[in-house]
Phi, psi and omega in degrees: 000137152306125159264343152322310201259007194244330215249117189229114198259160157242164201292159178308131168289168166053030178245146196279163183274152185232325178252042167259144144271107167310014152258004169114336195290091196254016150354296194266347162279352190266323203239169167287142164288122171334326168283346164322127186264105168054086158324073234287004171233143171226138183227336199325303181280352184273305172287348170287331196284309203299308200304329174293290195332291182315298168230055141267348147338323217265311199280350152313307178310326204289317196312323216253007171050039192123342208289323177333110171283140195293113186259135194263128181285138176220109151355305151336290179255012159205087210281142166291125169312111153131319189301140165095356191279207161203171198249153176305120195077066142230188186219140192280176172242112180309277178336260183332317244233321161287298183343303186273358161264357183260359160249346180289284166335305182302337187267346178286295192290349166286318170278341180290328188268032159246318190218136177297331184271320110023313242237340181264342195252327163286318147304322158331276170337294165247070147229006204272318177333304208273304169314317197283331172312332181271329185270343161271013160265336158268324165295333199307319201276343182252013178262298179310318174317291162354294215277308167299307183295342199285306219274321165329313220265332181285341168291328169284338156301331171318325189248345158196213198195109176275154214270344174252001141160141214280353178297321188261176176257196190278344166292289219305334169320312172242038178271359172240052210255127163243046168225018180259168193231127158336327172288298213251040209295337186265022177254124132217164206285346228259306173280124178230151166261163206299318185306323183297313186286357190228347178225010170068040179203160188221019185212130195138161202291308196305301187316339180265351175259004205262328202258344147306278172339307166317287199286349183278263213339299156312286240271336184244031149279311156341291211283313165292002168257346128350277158315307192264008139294336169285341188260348154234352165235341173233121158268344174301351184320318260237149173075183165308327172053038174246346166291322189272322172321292210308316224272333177305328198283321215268013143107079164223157194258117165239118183271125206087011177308291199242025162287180177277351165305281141025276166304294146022251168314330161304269221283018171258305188285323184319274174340304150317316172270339162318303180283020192250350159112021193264145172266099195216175182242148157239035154272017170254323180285351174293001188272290192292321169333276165352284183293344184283284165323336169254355136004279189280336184302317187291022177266015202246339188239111151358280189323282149356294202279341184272351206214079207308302162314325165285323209289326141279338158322290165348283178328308174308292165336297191308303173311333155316302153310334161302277196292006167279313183316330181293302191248009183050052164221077189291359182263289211292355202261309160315307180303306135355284157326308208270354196252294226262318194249349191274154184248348179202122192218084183286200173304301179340315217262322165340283183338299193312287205306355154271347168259314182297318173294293202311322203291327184284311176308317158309305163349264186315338171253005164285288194296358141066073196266350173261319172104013193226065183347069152226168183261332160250192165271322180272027182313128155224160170264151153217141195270286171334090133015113176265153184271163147283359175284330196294321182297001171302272193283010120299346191260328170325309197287315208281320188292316159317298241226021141288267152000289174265001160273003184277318180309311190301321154280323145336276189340269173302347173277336184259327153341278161332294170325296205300317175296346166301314209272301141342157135308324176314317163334335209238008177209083142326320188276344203266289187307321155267005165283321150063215160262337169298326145318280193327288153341270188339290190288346164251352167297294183320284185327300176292098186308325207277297209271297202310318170294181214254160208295318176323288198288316192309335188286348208268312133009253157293344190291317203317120172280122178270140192257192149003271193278000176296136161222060170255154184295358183280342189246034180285035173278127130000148175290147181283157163254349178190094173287011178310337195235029134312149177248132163047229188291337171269153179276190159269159181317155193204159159261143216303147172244195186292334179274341185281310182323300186286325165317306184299297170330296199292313188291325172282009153282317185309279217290346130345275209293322181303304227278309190270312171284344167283346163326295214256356155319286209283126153098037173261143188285070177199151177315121170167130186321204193191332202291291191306280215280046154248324188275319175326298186272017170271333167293307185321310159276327148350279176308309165298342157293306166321317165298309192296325220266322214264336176278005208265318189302311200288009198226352168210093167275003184284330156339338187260344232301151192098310184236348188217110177224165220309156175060352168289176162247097193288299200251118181279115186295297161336300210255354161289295176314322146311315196274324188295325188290326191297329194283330170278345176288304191284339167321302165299347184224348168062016156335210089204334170274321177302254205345295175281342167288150026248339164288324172274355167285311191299329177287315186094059153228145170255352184283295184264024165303292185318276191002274180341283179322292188327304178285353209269312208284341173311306186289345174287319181286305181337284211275333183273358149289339182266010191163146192242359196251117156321144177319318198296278189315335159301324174280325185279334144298354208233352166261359188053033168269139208283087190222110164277138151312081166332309203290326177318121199242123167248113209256009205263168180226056167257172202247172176286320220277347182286326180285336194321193145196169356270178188277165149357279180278356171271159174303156171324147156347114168279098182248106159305138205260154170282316203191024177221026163250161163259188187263352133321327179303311204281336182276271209347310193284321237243300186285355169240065177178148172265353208280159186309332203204187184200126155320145185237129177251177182290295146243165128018292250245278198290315184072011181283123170312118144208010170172202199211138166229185189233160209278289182312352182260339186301311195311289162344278177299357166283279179350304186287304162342314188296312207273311188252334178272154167268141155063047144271121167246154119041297223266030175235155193287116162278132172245128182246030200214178193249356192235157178278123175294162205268328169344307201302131163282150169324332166279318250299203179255174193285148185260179173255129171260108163251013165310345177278334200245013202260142179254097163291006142227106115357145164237153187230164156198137180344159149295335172259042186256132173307143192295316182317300171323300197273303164328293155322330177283316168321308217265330204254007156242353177070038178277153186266334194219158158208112172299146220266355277252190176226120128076071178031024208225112149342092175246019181149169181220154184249186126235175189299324156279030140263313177293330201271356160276306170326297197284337173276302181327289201304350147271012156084008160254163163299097160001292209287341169301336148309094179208046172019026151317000000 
């Protein structure tokens, strides 16, 4: 036998069949329906082959008028387009899906020690990995490139335009500018604002309300076109897309998810919203970009596009490759995957996911999209040391960004809750129109909230030196620069521009704080990352300011380590530190996380810091809650994703979780050899469930496989179609041999023994709930049958533990509802 084609697991029971019709018409159960967006099966060219075959099958039989002796079709030796494939909103079976790449591979190394050419195809096959790894690291990266000059240059159209072409934005605008100053660096005559160009001035009440008006006009022109492209050609488009990756990885199927439309629309819209001035990110939807691109990519290698389990690995990689592009950190971008999204991540996939983040990175600083040959927008240097006196007020900061990240999800998960449940649900477009009003209109007054989430963190990160003249670099004149380093200065006292600067900035993080609440899972694209990190910079920086007047006004309080005019305290690395404990509060990171912090810094000096606040925010925020945003969302969609991280700690048996229950009807079970194929459709059109146990009889209830509802159909269908004289009244056979029961006229049966998987995984009735969970998350099983004493009692499936596991938390069970 093929164990590619017999060990075929079944589908999660009790998930609806969605294209079978109880009028017999099984069309929309075999093949994808034309709206499948880049179809996660491709059987397409196999049944047009099957459909020529059938008939000239047919029309031979008519010439020969019968002569044909009847051939029985068996699935084994001759496999049907479609079987083994699986249908939208199911999860796949790991177990089948490695098998069959371990035979597809065993027969390539078998033919390879044969024929030379054979010996080009098998190396092709494993070099096809390494390709495909290059190309979605060069395209992902030049899609991100992309992506970045577009949302620069529309964020700076909100506020003017340039006069040598409405094309550059506003830096790129005046960089060949000899009229700009150290005071004034972003003024040239070359760049005008909306006001300059319409009221030919640029100071004064009317000018300042015609460059309001200008910037409300955009951002919620951004923003509806935005919301209503999503909303007519992708809606998948729409949120962060790192819940539905993690839940796609963990082999559950959404089809068009990770289609070209999809990408399309993602990476357009991305943009639009970015630029509409919404507090949103766009490095969490570059993960799904990403993962969209290698997607369409595996369609290009057989291996890949044939195979679910490979195709995440790919899927993984990619997720890699997202955040190095995001954040121009291809090791934490890696690391990333391996910490936050992947559900099965071997070495193989390591290598990859390390060559592909490189090849995207390179990508990106070859298009260079920021002009400052860095891969992000916020690179900063810092000259100053941290003290150990310093570590106080980081775990301080880590406790804060513990704190508001438990709040923050709390927060929006109920926000979320409320728009399911609501009316508001029902006017997407209404609803991002708004808040982007809103946003818009409390944005403005405030330089800190009006720029875009980048430069502000960018902002703060900035150590001020010599030449700065952001008000943030607002001090008092030094009286003594003996203890300046290079370009920085030594601690100074605050003047009247820090002062304001400061004021401004504890309205930023209010406004960040509250507003990203009702942001984050609105139907338009968007991240989490940058505005986690905003108000995690934010409070920083005011910590910082507070840590260095605290130092500059007692130094004896210091003593030892910070003495006058030295430069003790980096305001900048509070903002670092601040951003890492709130980013990690909210998604509960921590290895990914400070390797991606300290790649954006270049320093290698200022990991404890990190460490300290990331692993603080993390103990903080899992007291009040163990589940990260992504896992919060992903419960909050009813999607089927057992938690690694998740502990079951309960002491109930299978026999408690199984069905059916007590009170429920008898098993729906297939006979080895005493039904016909009228029976099994009758059973099949009066039940929704995936697959069906096959016993010896009735009677014994003795185990001898599993079949899945779509290949029954299938190969019933197909039967029809190619054996001469299957009728209702002919017998299926799960067994190799014809029973003597069967009479001699009868009509010829059908053998489905090639689609039957005859080992199954079972487990006891007394097998611990603990137990049996671990076997699901570390083998990816979808279903597990139950027995006694060999003898069939029940089947469990994965929306059986994961109603179980909500009940024993005291939620409701029915929310599992693969919504």
């Amino acid at each position: 036998t093929r164990k590619s084609v017999t060990r075929l697991r079944g589908r999660t029971s009790g998930m609806e069949n969605r294209g079978f019709h109880s009028s017999g018409s099984f069309d929309g159960q075999l093949y994808p329906s034309d709206d499948d967006d880049d179809e996660l099966v491709d059987i397409a060219g196999h049944f047009e082959q099957h459909m020529v075959d059938t008939s000239a099958a047919a029309a031979t039989s008519s010439t020969m008028n019968g002569t044909i002796p009847t051939k029985l079709v068996d699935p084994v030796d001759d496999p049907l387009p479609g079987v083994g494939t699986y249908e939208d909103f199911n999860t796949i079976d790991w177990v089948r899906e490695k098998s069959k790449d371990r035979d597809r591979h065993r027969e390539i190394t078998n033919k390879s020690r044969h024929s030379t050419m054979a010996l080009l195809l098998s190396i092709s096959d494993a070099f096809s990995g390494w390709l495909l790894m290059l190309l979605v690291g060069l395209k992902t990266g030049a899609i991100a490139g992309g992506i970045d000059i577009a949302a620069h240059w529309l964020t700076d159209m909100k506020e003017g335009v340039c006069l040598n072409g409405f094309w550059f934005n506003h830096e790129h605008c005046c960089w060949t500018s000899n009229e700009t100053t150290f005071q004034e660096r972003d003024r040239c005559p070359q760049w005008k604002s909306w006001a300059e160009l319409v009221a030919g001035s640029s100071s004064g009440p009317f000018p300042y309300f015609i460059n309001y008006m200008m910037y409300m006009f955009w951002a919620l022109l951004f923003s509806f076109l935005a919301v209503s492209l999503v909303r007519a050609f992708a809606p998948y488009a729409c949120g962060s897309g790192i819940p539905e990756i993690k839940t796609i990885l963990s082999g559950f199927i959404i089809r068009g998810y990770l289609g070209k439309w999809t990408l399309i629309i993602k990476t357009i819209t991305l943009v639009l919203a970015v630029s509409s001035g919404l507090s949103l990110g766009k490095e969490g939807p570059l993960v799904h970009v990403a993962c969209c691109c290698a997607n369409i990519l595996c369609h290009l290698f057989p291996k890949y596009r044939k195979n679910e389990a490979k195709r995440r690995e790919v899927l993984s990689a990619a997720a890699a490759v997202g955040v190095s592009v995001a954040f121009g950190a291809p090791i934490g971008g890696v690391l990333f995957s391996l910490e936050e999204v992947s559900y099965y991540f071997p070495l193989k996939t390591l290598w990859r996911s390390f060559f592909a983040a490189l090849v995207a990175a390179f990508t990106l600083r070859s298009i260079n999209p920021f002009g400052n040959s860095r891969l992000v927008l916020f690179y900063v240097e810092f000259h100053a040391p941290w003290h150990l006196v310093e570590l106080a007020p980081f775990i301080l900061l880590g406790i804060f960004g513990g704190l508001w990240g438990a709040l923050f999800i709390k927060a929006n998960i109920a926000w979320c809750k409320r728009r399911k449940s609501t009316r508001l649900g029902h006017y997407p477009v209404i609803e991002v129109l708004v808040v982007t009003a809103i946003t818009g209109l409390l944005a403005f007054p405030n330089s800190y909230t009006r720029m875009s989430g980048a430069e502000l963190i960018s902002e703060l990160f900035n150590d001020c030196s010599l030449l700065d003249s952001s008000q943030l670099c607002g001090y008092k004149s030094p009286t003594n620069t003996s203890g300046s380093v290079g370009n920085s200065l030594g601690d100074r006292a605050a003047g009247q521009g820090l002062y304001t600067a400061l004021w401004q900035l504890a309205l930023a993080l209010l406004f960040k704080m509250l507003i990203t609440v009702i942001t984050f899972g609105m139907k338009v694209p968007s991240g989490l990352f940058i505005p986690s990190m905003a108000v995690g910079a934010i409070a920083g920086r005011l910590l910082g300011v507070g840590m260095e007047q605290l130092a500059y006004y007692n130094h004896d309080w210091f003593n030892g380590w910070c003495s006058p005019g030295a430069d003790c305290i980096t305001p900048g690395l509070y903002a670092m530190v601040g951003a890492a404990a709130c980013l990690g509060g909210v998604t509960r990171m921590t290895v990914s996380l400070v390797v991606i912090m300290f790649e954006l810094t270049g320093g290698l000096e200022y990991i404890v810091p990190l460490m300290a606040a990331t692993m603080t925010s993390k103990w903080v925020a899992d007291a009040f809650g163990k589940e990260g945003i992504y896992e919060a969302h992903i419960r909050l969609n009813g999607y089927p994703f057992l938690e690694p991280k998740e502990e079951f700690d309960h002491s109930s048996l299978a026999v408690d979780v199984m069905r059916p229950r007590r009170s429920d009807p008898a098993l729906a079970v297939l006979t080895q050899e005493s039904m016909t194929v009228e029976e099994v459709e009758t059973l099949v059109e009066s039940t929704h469930y995936s697959g069906f146990p096959v016993v010896v009889s009735q009677e014994s209830q003795r185990l001898v496989g599993f079949v899945l509802r779509r290949d029954l159909l299938i190969s019933i269908d197909n039967a029809r179609k190619r054996q001469e004289g299957v009728v209702g009244a002919s017998h299926v056979l799960f067994t190799d041999h014809t029973p003597a029961a069967v009479a001699p006229e009868a009509p010829p049966p059908l053998r489905l023994r090639g689609i039957l998987d005859l080992s199954p995984f079972t487990v006891t009735d007394h097998t611990p709930m603990d137990i049996t969970v671990d076997i699901f998350r570390k083998l990816g099983l979808r279903q597990c049958l139950v027995t006694h004493n060999g003898r069939l009692l029940g089947i469990i499936t994965k929306k059986d533990i994961l109603k179980h596991m909500a009940q024993m938390s005291n939620r409701d069970p029915e929310s599992i509802l693969f919504n």
